[in-house]
C-alpha positions as CSV (number, residue, x, y, z in Angstrom):
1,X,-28.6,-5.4,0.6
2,X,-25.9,-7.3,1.8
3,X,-25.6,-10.6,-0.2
4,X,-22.8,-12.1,1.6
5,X,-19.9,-11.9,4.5
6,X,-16.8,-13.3,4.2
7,X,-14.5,-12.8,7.0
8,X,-10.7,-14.5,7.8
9,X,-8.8,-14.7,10.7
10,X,-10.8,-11.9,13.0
11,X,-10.6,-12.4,16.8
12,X,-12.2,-15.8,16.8
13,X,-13.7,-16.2,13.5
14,X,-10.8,-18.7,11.5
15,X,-12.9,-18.5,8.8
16,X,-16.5,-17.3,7.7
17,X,-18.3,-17.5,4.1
18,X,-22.2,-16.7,4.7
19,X,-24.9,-15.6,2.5
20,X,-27.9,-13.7,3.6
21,X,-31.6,-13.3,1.5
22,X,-33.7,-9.9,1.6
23,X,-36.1,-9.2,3.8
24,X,-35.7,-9.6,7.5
25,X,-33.1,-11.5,9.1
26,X,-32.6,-12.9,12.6
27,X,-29.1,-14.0,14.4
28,X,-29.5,-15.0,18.0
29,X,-26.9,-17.2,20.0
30,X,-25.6,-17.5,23.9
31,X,-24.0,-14.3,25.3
32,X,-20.3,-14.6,24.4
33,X,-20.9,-17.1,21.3
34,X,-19.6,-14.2,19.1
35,X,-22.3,-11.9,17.8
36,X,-20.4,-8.8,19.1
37,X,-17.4,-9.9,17.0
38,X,-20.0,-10.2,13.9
39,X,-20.8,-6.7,14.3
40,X,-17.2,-5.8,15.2
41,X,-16.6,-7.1,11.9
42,X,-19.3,-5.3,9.6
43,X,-17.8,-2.1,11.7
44,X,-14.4,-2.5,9.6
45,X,-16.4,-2.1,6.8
46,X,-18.1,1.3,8.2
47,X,-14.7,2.5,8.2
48,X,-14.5,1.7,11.9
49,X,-10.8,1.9,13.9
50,X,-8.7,-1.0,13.1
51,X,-6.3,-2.4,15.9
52,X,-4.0,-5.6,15.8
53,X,-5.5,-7.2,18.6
54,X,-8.7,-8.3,16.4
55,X,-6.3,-10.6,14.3
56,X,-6.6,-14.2,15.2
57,X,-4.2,-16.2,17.0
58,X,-0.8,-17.2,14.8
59,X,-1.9,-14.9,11.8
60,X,-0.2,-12.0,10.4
61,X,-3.2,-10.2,9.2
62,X,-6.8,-10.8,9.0
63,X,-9.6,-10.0,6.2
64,X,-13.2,-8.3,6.0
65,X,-15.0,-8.6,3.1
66,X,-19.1,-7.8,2.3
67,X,-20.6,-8.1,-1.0
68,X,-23.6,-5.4,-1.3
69,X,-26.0,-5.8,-4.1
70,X,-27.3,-2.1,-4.8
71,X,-29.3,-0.3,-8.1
72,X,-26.0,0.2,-9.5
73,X,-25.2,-2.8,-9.1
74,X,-22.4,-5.0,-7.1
75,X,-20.4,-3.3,-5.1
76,X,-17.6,-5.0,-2.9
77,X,-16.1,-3.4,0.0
78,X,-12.7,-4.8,1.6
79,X,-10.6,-3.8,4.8
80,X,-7.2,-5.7,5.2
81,X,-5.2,-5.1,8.8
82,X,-2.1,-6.1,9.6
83,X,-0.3,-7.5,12.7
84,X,2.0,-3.6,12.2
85,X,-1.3,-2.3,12.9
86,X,-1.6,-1.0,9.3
87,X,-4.8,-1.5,7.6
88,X,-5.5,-1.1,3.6
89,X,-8.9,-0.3,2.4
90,X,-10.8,-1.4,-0.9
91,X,-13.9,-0.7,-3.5
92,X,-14.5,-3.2,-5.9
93,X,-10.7,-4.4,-5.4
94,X,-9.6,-1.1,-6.0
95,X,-7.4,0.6,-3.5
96,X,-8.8,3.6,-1.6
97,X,-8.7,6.0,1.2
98,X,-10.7,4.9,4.5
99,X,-12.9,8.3,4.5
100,X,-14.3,7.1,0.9
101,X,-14.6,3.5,2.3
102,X,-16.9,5.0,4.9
103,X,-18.6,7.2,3.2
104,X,-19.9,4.1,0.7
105,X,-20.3,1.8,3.8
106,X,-22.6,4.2,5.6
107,X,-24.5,4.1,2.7
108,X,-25.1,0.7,2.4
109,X,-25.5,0.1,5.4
110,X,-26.5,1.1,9.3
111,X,-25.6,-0.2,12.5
112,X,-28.0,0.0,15.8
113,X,-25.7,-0.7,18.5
114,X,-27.4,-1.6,22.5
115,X,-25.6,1.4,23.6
116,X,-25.3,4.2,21.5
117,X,-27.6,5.8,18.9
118,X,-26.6,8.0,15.8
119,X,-30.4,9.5,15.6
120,X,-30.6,10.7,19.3
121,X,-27.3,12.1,18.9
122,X,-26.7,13.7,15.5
123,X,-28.8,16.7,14.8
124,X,-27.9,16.8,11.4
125,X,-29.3,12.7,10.5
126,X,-32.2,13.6,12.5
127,X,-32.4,16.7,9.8
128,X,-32.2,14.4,7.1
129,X,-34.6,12.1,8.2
130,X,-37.1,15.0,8.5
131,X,-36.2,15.8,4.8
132,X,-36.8,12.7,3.5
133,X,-40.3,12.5,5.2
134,X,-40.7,16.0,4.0
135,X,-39.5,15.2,0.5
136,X,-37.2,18.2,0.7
137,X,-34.0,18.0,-1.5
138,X,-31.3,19.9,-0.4
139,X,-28.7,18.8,-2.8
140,X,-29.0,22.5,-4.2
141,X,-28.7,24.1,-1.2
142,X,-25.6,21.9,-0.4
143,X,-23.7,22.7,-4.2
144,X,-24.9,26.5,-3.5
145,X,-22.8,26.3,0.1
146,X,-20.1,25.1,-1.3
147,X,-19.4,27.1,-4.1
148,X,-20.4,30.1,-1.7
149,X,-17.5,28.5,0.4
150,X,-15.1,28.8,-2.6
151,X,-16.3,32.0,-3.1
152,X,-15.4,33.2,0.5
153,X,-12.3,31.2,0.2
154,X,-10.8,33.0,-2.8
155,X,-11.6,36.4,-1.7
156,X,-10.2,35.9,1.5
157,X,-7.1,34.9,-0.7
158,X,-7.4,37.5,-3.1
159,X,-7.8,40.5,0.2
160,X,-4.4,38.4,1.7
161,X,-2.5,38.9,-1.5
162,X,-3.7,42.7,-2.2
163,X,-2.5,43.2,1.4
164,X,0.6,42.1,0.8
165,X,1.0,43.7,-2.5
166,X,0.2,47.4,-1.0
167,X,2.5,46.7,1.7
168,X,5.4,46.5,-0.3
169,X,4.1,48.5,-3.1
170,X,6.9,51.2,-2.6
171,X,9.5,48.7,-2.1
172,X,8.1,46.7,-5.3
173,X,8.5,50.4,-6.9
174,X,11.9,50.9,-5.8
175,X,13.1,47.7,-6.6
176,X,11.8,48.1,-10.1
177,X,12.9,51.5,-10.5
178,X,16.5,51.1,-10.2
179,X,16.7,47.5,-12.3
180,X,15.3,49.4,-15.0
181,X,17.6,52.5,-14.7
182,X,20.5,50.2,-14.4
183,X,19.3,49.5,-18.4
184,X,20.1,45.4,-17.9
185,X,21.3,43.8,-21.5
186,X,22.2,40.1,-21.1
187,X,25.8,39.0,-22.0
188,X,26.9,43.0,-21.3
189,X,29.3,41.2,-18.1
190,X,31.6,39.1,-20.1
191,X,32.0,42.1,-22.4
192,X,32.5,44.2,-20.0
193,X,35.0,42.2,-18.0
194,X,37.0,41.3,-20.9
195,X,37.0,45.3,-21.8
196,X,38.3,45.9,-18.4
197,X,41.4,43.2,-18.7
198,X,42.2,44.9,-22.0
199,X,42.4,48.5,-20.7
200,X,44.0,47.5,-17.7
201,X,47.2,46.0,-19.3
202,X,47.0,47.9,-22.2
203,X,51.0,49.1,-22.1
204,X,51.9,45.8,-21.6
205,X,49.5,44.6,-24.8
206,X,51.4,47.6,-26.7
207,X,54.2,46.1,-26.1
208,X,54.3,42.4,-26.7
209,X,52.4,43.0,-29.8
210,X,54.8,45.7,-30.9
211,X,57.5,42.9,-30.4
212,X,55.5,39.9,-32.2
213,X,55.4,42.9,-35.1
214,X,59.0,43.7,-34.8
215,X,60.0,39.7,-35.4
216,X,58.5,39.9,-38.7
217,X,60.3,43.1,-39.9
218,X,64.2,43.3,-40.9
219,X,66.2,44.2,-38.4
220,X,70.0,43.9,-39.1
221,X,68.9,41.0,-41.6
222,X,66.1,40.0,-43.4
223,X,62.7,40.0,-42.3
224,X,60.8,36.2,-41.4
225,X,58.9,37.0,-45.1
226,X,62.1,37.4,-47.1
227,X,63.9,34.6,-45.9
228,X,60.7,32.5,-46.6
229,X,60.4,34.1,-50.0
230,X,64.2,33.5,-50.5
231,X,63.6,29.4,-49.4
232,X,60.9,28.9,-51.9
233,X,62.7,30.3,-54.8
234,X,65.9,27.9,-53.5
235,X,63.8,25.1,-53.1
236,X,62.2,25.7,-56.8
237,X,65.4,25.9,-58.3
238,X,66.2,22.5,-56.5
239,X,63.1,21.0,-58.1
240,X,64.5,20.7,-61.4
241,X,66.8,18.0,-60.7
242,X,65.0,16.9,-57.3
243,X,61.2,17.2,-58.2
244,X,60.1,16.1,-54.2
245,X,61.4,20.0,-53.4
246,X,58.3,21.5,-55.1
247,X,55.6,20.6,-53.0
248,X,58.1,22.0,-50.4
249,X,58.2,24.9,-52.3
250,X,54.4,25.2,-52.2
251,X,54.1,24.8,-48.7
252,X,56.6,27.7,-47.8
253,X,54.4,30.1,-49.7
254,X,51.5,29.0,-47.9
255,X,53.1,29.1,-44.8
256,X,54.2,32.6,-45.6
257,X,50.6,33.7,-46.8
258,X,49.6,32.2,-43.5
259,X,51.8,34.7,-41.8
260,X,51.0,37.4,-43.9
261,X,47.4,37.6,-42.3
262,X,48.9,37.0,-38.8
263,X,50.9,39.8,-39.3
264,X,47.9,41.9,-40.4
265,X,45.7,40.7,-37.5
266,X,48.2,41.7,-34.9
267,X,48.9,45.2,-36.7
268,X,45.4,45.8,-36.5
269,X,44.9,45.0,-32.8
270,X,48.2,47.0,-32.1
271,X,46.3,49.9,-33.6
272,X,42.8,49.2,-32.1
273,X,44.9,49.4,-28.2
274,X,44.3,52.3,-26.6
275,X,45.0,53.3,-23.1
276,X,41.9,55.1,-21.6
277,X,41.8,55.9,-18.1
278,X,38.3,57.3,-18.3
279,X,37.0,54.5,-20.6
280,X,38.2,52.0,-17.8
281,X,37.0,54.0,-14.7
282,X,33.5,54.1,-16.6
283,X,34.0,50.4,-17.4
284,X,34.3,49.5,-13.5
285,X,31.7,51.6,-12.2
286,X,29.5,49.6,-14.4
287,X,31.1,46.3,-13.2
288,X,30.4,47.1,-9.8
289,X,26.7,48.2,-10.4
290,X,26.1,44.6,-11.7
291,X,27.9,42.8,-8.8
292,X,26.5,45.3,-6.6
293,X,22.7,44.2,-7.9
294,X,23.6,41.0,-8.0
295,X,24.4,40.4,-4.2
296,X,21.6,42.6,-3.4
297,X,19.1,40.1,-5.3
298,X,21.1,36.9,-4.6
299,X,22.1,36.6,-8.6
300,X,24.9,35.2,-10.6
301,X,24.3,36.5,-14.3
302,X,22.3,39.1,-15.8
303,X,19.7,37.0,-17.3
304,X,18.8,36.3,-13.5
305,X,18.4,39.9,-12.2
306,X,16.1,40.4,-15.4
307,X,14.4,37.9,-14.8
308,X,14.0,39.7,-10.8
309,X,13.1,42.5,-13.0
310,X,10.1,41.5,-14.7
311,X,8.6,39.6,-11.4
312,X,8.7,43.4,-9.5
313,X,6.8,44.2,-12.7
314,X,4.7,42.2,-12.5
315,X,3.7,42.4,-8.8
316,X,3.4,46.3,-9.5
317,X,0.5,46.0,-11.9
318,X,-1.0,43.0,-9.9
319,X,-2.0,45.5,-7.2
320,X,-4.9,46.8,-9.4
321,X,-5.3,43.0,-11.3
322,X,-6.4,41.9,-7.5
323,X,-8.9,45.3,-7.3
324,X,-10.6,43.7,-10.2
325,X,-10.6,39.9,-9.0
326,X,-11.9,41.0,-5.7
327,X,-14.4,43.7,-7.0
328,X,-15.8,40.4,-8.7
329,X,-15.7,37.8,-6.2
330,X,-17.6,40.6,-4.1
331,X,-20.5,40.5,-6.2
332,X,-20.1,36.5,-7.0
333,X,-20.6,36.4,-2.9
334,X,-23.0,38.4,-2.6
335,X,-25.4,36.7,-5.5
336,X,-24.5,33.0,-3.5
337,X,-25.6,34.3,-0.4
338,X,-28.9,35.5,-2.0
339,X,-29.2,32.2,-3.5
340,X,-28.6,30.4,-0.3
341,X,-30.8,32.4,1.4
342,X,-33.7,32.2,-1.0
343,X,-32.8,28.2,-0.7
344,X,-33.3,27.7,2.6
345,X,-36.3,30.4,2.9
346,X,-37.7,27.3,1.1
347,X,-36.6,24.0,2.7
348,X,-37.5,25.7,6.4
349,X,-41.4,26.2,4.9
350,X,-41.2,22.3,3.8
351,X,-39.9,21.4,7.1
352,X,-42.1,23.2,9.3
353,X,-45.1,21.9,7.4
354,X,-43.9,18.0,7.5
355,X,-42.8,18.9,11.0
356,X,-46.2,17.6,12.7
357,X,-46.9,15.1,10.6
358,X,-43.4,13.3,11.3
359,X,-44.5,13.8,14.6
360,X,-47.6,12.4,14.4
361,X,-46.5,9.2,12.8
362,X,-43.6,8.5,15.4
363,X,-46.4,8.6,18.2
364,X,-48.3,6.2,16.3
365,X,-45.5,4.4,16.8
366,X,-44.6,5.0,20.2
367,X,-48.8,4.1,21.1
368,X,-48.5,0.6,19.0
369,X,-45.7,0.0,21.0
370,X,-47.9,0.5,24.4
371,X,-46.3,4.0,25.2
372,X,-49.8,4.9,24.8
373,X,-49.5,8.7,26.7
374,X,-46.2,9.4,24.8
375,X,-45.9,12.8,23.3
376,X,-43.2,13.5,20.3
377,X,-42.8,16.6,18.9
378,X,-39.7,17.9,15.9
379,X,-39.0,21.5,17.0
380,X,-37.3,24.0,14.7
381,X,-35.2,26.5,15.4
382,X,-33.3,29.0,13.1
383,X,-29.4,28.0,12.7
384,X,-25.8,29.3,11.5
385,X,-26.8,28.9,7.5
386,X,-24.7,25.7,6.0
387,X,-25.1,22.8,3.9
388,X,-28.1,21.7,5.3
389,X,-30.0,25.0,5.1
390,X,-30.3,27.8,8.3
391,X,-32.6,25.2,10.5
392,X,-31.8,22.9,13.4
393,X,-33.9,20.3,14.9
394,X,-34.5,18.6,17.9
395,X,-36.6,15.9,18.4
396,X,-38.3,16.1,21.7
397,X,-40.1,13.1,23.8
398,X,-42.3,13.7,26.7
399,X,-43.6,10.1,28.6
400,X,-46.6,9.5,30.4
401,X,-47.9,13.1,29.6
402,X,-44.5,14.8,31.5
403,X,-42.8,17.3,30.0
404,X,-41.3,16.8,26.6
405,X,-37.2,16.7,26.6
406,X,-34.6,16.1,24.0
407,X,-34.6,12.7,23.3
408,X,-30.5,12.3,24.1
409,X,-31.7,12.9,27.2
410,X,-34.5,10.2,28.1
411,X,-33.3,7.8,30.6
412,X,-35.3,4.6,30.3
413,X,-33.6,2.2,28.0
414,X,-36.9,0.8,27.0
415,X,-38.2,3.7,26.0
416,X,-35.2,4.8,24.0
417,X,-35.4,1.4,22.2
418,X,-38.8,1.8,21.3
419,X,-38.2,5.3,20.2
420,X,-35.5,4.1,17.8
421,X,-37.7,1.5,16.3
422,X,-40.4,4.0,15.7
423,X,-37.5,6.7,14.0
424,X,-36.2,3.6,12.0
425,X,-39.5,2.4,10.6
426,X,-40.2,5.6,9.0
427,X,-36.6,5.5,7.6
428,X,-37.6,2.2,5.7
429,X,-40.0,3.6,4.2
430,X,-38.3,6.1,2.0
431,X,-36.6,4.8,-1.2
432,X,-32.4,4.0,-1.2
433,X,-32.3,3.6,2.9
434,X,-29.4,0.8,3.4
435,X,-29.4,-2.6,5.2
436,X,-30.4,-1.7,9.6
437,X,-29.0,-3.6,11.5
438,X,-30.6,-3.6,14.7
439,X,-28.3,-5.1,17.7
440,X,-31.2,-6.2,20.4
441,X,-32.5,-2.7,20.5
442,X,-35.5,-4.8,22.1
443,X,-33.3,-4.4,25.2
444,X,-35.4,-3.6,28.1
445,X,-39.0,-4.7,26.5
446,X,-40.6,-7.8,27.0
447,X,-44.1,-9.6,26.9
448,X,-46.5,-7.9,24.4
449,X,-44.0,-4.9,23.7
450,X,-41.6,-7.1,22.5
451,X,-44.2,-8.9,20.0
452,X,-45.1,-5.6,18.6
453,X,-41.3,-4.6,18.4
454,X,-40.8,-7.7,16.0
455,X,-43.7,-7.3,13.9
456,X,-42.4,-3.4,12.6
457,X,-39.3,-4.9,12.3
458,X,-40.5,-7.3,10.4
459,X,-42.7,-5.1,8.7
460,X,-39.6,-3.1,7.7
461,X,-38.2,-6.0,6.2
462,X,-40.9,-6.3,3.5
463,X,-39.2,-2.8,1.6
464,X,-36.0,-3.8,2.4
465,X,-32.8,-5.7,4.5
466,X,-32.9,-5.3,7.7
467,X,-31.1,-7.8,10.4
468,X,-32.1,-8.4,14.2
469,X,-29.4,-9.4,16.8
470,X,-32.1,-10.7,19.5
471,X,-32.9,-12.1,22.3
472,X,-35.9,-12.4,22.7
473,X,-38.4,-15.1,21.4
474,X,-41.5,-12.8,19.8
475,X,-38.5,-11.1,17.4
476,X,-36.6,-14.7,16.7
477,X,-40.0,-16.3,15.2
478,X,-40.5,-13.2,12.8
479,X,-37.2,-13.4,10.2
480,X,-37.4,-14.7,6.8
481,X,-34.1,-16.5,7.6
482,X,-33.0,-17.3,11.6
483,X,-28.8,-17.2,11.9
484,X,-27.0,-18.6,14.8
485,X,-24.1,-17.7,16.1
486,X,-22.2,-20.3,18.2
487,X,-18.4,-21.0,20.2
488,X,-16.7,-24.4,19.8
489,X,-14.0,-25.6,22.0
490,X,-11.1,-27.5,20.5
491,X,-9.0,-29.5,22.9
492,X,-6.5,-30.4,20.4
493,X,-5.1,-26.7,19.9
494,X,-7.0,-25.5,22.9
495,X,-8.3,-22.8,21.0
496,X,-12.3,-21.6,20.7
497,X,-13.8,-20.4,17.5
498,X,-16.8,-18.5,16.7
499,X,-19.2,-19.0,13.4
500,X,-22.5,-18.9,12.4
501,X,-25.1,-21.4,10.8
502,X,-28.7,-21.1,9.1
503,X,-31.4,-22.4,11.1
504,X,-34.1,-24.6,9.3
505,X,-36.8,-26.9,10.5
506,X,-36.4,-28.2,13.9
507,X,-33.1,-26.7,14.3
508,X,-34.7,-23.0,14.2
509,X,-37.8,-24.3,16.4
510,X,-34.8,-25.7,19.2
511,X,-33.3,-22.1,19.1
512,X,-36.7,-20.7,19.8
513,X,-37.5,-23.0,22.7
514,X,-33.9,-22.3,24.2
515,X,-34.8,-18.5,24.1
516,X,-38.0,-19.2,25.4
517,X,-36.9,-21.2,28.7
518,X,-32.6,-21.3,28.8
519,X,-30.6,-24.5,28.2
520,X,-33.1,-26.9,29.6
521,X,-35.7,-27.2,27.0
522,X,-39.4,-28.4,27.7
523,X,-42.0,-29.9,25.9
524,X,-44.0,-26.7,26.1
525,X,-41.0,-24.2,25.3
526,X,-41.1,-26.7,22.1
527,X,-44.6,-26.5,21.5
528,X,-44.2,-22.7,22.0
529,X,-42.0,-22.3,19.7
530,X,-43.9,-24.2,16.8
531,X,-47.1,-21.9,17.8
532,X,-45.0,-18.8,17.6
533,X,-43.6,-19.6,14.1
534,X,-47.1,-21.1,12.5
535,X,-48.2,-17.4,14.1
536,X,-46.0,-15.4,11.9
C-alpha cells in the first residue's frame, strides 16, 4: 500500500507531505483544484515521461517521492527532474535505471485513468488476469522461453561463426601453411641482420683488424708488449731508491695483461671473418622473407607474426570445435521447444477451463451494475508460442443482447467504466494485486449505478488499497478516509498552489453536500449528506 506522498516543487504543488490508511480512499475537489497534477505526480513514480515544464515556478528541480509498505517490507521509490530536463531515478535511495523504477512501480501500484485503459488494450494483462483467476503459473513457461531464446541465440551465433570459418577456411589454410614453412624462431632477425652487416663489409673488417693486430707486433721497433715489458722492469729498478715507482710497475703489467687478451680477442675474430658470398645471398633471402611476412600481416617482430601464426591455428581447428557446439545446441533446442510445448499444452487446458467461469463472474458484475442483458465472454485463440504460452485472448462484450465485440471497441463510456470496475474487482481478489487507483471511472453513471459502483469499490477496499478520484456523491460517502484537493490564490506573489487535506466530521459532510448540489449548499444537500454517510 502506499503509506505516504511527499512531493516538492511539482507544477503547483510548493510542497506536499500526506499520509494515507488501508482500505479505500476517496479524494474529490473542484475541477482544476489539482487532482490531475496528483496523478501526474504518482505517474513519475510509474516511470512516466519527465519534462521541465512540471517544475514549479523559480525552482531548479522538483521531487517525487512515495513510500510503499509491501510483504517485504518498505520500499521507497524516488524520481528527481531537473530544469536541463534530466531526471534521476531511485529504490530505497539507491540510484537506478528508469526501466527498473517502473517495473517496481507497476507493481505496487495501478493507475485507472478517465481516458485510457491498460485492460481493454493490452492482450497480454488481460492474459494475466485470466491466469490469476485460473491459478495458472507460468513462471515456468516464461524461464523455459527464455533459455529456449538463449538457445536460439547462440546457435544462430555459433552457424554465423562456422560460416565464416568455412569461408575462409582455405585462406586460413594458406595462411597457416606458409607461416609454418617459413619455420619462425623469435630473436632469428637481429641475428640475422647483424650476420648480414658482418658479411657485407667483411674486407673492410679484415682489414682494420689486420691493422689493430699489426700495432701490437714489431715493426722496425719493438712491439706495444715489449716496450711495456721494458717500462716495468725500468720502473722496478727505480723502486729501489723511489719506492712510489712500484705500484707503477704493477700497473704496467696489468695493463699489458689487459692487452694481451685484447690482442687474443681480435686474433680470434680476424680468424672467424670470412667472406661468403653464398652465406650472405642465403642470409638476405631470409631477411626479405621476414619483412616480406611482416608487411603482409601488418608486423614489426617475429614474436608478432607467431603470434598471427597460432590465431590461423587456431581458427583452422575451430571449424570442427563449432560442428560440435552446434551439433549440441541442436539438440539443447530441440528438448526447450518440447518443454515449451508440453508447458503450454498445459496452461491453454487451465485457461480454457477458467475461461467461462471468469466470464461468468464479470457478468455478475456487469448485472449488479444494471447492465442486466450484458453478455461477456474470454475467447481463446491459438498464438505465436512466447513467454506467456501459445494462447491469446480477447475479452469480448456484447450489450443489450447485441452482438458481442472486443471490448477496445465498445463505445459508451459508461459501459466501459462499468466494465473496468467489474475486471478490477476480480483483480482485488487475488493475493499481491497493488494499490488501484481509480480516476472517476464512474464517468458517465449516475443515480443507482453510481451507488452500486461505490459499494464494489469499496468492497475492494476491504483486501486491499485502493483510491477513488470522484465526483460523484454515492462513491465520496463510501471511503474509509475522504481527501480533498484544493487551489489557493495568493495576492502577495500572485501565484496559486494546489494541496490536499483530510476530511473529518463536518468538513467531510460539507464536501458531500457541495457534490450533491454545487457551491450553494442547502439544508437538504446537508442532511443528505449525513444520511448517505450513517448509510455506509
Amino acid at each position: 500500500m502506499l503509506r505516504s506522498l511527499h512531493i516538492r516543487n511539482y507544477v503547483l504543488i510548493d510542497s506536499l507531505d500526506v499520509t494515507f490508511p488501508e482500505g479505500l480512499v476517496i479524494i474529490t475537489g473542484q475541477t482544476g483544484a489539482g487532482k490531475s497534477i496528483l496523478l501526474g505526480a504518482l505517474g513519475l513514480l510509474a516511470g512516466d515521461k519527465a519534462d521541465p515544464s512540471q517544475i514549479g515556478q523559480g525552482g531548479d528541480n522538483c521531487v517525487v517521492e512515495g513510500i510503499f509498505d509491501t510483504p517485504e517490507g518498505e520500499r521507497i521509490i524516488r524520481r528527481v527532474i531537473y530544469s536541463s530536463g534530466r531526471s534521476r531515478s531511485f529504490i530505497d535511495d539507491c540510484p537506478v535505471q528508469l526501466q527498473e523504477l517502473a517495473e517496481l512501480g507497476s507493481r505496487l501500484f495501478d493507475i485507472h485513468s478517465q481516458h485510457q485503459s491498460l485492460l481493454l488494450t493490452d492482450k497480454q494483462f488481460q492474459l494475466s488476469l485470466l491466469d490469476r483467476y485460473a491459478g495458472a503459473d507460468s513462471s515456468e513457461c516464461r524461464k523455459v522461453w527464455g533459455e529456449l531464446q538463449q538457445c536460439r541465440a547462440e546457435l544462430a551465433q555459433a552457424r554465423e561463426a562456422l560460416g565464416r570459418s568455412q569461408a575462409e577456411a582455405g585462406y586460413n589454410a594458406a595462411q597457416l601453411a606458409e607461416l609454418e614453412a617459413a619455420a619462425l624462431r623469435d630473436g632469428e632477425l637481429e641475428e640475422l641482420e647483424e650476420e648480414q652487416l658482418a658479411l657485407g663489409n667483411a674486407e673492410e673488417i679484415r682489414e682494420r683488424l689486420a691493422t689493430a693486430l699489426g700495432s701490437f707486433d714489431a715493426g722496425e721497433g719493438a712491439s706495444v708488449r715489449e716496450s711495456l715489458q721494458q717500462a716495468r722492469k725500468s720502473l722496478e729498478h727505480a723502486s729501489r731508491y723511489l719506492p712510489g715507482m712500484a705500484a707503477l710497475a704493477e700497473r704496467i703489467d696489468s695493463a699489458r695483461i689487459e692487452l694481451d687478451d685484447i690482442f687474443a680477442e681480435v686474433e680470434d675474430a680476424a680468424g672467424r671473418i670470412e667472406a661468403s658470398p653464398q652465406r650472405l645471398e642465403q642470409v638476405e633471402q631470409r631477411l626479405s622473407l621476414l619483412y616480406r611476412l611482416f608487411t603482409k600481416h601488418g608486423c614489426n617482430t617475429v614474436a608478432e607474426l607467431i603470434a598471427v601464426r597460432e590465431r590461423y591455428a587456431s581458427e583452422v581447428q575451430d571449424s570442427s570445435t563449432l560442428e560440435e557446439r552446434i551439433a549440441d545446441l541442436e539438440k539443447q533446442q530441440k528438448a526447450l521447444e518440447g518443454s515449451h510445448s508440453a508447458i503450454c499444452r498445459q496452461l491453454h487446458g487451465v485457461r480454457a477451463k477458467a475461461a467461462e467461469g471468469f466470464a461468468s463472474e464479470v457478468c455478475s458484475h456487469l448485472k449488479y451494475l444494471e447492465l442486466e442483458r450484458a453478455s461477456f465472454a474470454v475467447q481463446l485463440q491459438d498464438a505465436a508460442p512466447g513467454a506467456g504460452g501459445a494462447d491469446s485472448v480477447a475479452f469480448l462484450f456484447g450489450a443489450d443482447g447485441t452482438a458481442r465485440t472486443e471490448l477496445a471497441k465498445c463505445a459508451s463510456g459508461g459501459e466501459l467504466s462499468r466494465i473496468m470496475l467489474s475486471l478490477k474487482a476480480l483483480m482485488a481478489r487475488f493475493a499481491g494485486m497493488p494499490t488501484m487507483i481509480f480516476d472517476e471511472i464512474d464517468t458517465g453513471v449516475s443515480g443507482s449505478v453510481a451507488a452500486k459502483m461505490g459499494q464494489m469499490i469499496c468492497d475492494m477496499g476491504r483486501t486491499m488499497q485502493v483510491f477513488s478520484i470522484t465526483h460523484l456523491p454515492q462513491v465520496a460517502a463510501k471511503g474509509s478516509a475522504h481527501y480533498l484537493v484544493s487551489k489557493t490564490f495568493d495576492p502577495a506573489s500572485g501565484r496559486s498552489t494546489s494541496g490536499i487535506t483530510l476530511l473529518e466530521g463536518d468538513a467531510r459532510v460539507q464536501e458531500i453536500a457541495r457534490l450533491l448540489s454545487g457551491e450553494v449548499i442547502t439544508n437538504e444537500a446537508v442532511a443528505n449528506a449525513k444520511a448517505l454517510l450513517r448509510a455506509q
